[in-house]
C-alpha positions in Angstrom: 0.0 0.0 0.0 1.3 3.5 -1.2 0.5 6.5 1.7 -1.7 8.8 -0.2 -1.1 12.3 0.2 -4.0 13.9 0.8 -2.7 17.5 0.0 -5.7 19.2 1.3 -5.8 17.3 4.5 -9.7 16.6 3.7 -10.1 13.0 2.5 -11.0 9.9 3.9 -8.3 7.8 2.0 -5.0 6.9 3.6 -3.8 4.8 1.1 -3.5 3.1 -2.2 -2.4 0.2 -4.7 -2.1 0.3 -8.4 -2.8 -2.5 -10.7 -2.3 -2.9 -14.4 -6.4 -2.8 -14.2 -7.6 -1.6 -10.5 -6.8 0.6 -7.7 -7.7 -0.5 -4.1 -8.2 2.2 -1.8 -8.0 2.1 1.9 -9.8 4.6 3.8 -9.8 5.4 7.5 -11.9 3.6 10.0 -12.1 0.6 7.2 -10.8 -2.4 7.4 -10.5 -3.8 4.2 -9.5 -1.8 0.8 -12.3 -1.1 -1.6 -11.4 -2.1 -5.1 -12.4 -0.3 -8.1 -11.6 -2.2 -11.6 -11.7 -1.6 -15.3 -14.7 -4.0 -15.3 -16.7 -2.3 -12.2 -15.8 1.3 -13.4 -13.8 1.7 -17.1 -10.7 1.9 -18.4 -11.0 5.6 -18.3 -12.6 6.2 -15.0 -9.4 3.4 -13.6 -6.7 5.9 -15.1 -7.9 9.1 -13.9 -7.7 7.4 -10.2 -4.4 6.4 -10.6 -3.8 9.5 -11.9 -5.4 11.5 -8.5 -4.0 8.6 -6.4 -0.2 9.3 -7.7 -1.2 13.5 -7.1 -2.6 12.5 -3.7 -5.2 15.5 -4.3 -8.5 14.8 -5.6 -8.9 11.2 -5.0 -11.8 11.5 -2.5 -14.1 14.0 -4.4 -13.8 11.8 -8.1 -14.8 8.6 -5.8 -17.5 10.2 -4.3 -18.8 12.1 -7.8 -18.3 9.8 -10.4 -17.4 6.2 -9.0 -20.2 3.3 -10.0 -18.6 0.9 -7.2 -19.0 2.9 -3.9 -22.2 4.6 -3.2 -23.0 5.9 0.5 
């Protein structure tokens, strides 16, 4: 697991893995990481989270807006 950044001290995430076709994201007060794959969410959707992950800025608010695996 990669520390995520969280460059504006706001998110929930505290870390990461990269895959050739998912991220897993841990986030605080869980357990286990929630996984987000090119089949649950796109090849597009996956990149652009790697993308935020690897910034460790923005990460949070594209899971929450746009994600089709987490819903709360």
């Amino acid at each position: 697991m990669e520390k995520y950044s969280n460059l504006k001290k706001g998110s929930k995430i505290i870390g990461y893995e990269l895959g050739s076709d998912y991220i897993k994201v841990w986030m605080k007060n869980e357990t286990n990481p929630t996984n987000f794959t090119v089949e649950s969410e796109g090849l597009d959707r996956i990149e652009i989270m790697k993308s935020l992950a690897q910034q460790g800025y923005g990460l949070q608010r594209y899971i929450d807006k746009r994600s089709r695996t987490v819903s709360y």
